[in-house]
LOFISE-807824 format. One record per residue (C-alpha): chain; z negated, y, x. Coordinates in pm, 1 decimal. Each point is the difference from the previous one (the first is absolute). Layout:
% LOFISE-807824
 cadena       c3       c2       c1
      A        Z        Y        X
...
% end
This chain:
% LOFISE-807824
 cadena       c3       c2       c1
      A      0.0      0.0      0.0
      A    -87.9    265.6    320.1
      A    283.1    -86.0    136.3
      A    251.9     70.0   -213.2
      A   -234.4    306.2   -198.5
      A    -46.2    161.1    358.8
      A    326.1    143.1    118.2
      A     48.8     86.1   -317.0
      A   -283.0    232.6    -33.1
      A     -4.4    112.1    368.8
      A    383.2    -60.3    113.9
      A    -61.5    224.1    363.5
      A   -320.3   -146.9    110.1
      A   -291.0   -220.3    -78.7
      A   -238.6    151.0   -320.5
      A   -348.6     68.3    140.9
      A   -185.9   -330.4   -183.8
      A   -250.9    294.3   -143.4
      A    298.3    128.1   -191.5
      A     81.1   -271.7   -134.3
      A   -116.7    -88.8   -395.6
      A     65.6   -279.8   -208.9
      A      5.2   -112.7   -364.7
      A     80.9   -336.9   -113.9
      A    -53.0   -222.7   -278.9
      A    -63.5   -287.5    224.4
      A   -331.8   -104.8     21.3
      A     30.0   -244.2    280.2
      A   -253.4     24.9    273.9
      A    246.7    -74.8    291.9
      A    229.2    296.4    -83.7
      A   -333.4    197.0    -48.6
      A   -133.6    -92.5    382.8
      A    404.7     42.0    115.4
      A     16.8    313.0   -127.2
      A   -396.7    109.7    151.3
      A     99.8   -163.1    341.3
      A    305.9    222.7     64.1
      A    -84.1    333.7   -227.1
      A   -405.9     -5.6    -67.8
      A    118.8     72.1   -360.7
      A   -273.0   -210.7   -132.7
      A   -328.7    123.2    174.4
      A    147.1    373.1    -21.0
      A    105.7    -21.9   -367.4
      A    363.6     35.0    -10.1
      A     53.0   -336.7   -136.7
      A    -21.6     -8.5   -344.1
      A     40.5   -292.9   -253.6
      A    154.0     66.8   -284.6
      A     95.8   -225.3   -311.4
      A    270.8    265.8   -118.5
      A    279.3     -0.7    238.2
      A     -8.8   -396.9    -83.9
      A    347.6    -78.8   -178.4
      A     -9.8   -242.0   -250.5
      A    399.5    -53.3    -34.2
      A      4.8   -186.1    323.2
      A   -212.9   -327.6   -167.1
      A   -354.5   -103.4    103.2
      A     65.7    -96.4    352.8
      A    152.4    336.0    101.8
      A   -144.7    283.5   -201.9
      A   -281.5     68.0    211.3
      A    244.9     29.1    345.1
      A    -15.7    379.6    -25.1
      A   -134.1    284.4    257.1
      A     57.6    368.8     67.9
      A    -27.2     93.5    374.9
      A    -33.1    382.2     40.6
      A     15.0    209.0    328.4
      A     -9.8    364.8    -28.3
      A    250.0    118.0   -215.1
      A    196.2   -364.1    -79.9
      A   -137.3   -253.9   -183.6
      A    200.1   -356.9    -34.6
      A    -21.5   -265.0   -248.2
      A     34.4   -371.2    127.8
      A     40.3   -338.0   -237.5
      A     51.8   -323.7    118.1
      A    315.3   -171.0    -16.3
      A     71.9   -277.4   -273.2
      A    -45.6   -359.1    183.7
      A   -228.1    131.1    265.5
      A   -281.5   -142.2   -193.2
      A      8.3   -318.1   -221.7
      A   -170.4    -27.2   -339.4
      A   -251.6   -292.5    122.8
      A    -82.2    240.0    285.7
      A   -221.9    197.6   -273.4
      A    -95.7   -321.4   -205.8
      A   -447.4    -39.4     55.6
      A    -19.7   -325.6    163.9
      A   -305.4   -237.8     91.8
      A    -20.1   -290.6    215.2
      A   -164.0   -275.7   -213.7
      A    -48.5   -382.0    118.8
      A    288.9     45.5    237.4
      A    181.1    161.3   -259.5
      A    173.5    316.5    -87.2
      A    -95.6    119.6   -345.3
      A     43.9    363.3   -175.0
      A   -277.2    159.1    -70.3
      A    -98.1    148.9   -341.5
      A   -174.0    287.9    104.2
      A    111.2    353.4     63.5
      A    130.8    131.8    345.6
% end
């Protein structure tokens, strides 16, 4: 996602990663320490979760593939491609008697 979202928002050199702010509808928690690793978004709040830029159109598996990146003055909004990520990818699964089984709870 950075690397595609950051020449786009900073085509002549690197963004400072303190100028760098993010919304996304994703609420994964390895994009979440991604995105604090290279821009401190997350400890500095610039990194925002939010449920509205999610896009229901693109089905269950991809609605929540969403974020804004903003630096300065240009802002850029990223979705993932269709394929990238399968609908069993999403699907709650447990590991029971040395078998896969879905879940009924809530992610």
């Amino acid at each position: 996602m950075m690397e595609r979202a950051l020449p786009l928002l900073s085509p002549y050199t690197p963004p400072g990663r303190r100028e760098i702010s993010v919304r996304t509808a994703f609420r994964g928690p390895g994009a979440r320490d991604a995105i604090q690793m290279v821009t401190l978004a997350v400890l500095e709040d610039r990194y925002v979760v939010d449920d509205a830029l999610a896009r229901p159109e693109r089905g269950r598996t991809l609605k929540r593939y969403v974020s804004v990146l903003s630096h300065r003055d240009r802002s850029v909004t990223l979705t993932i491609r269709t394929g990238i990520v399968r609908d069993d990818f999403t699907q709650p699964w447990t590991l029971r008697r040395g078998r896969v089984a879905l879940t009924t709870g809530g992610v």
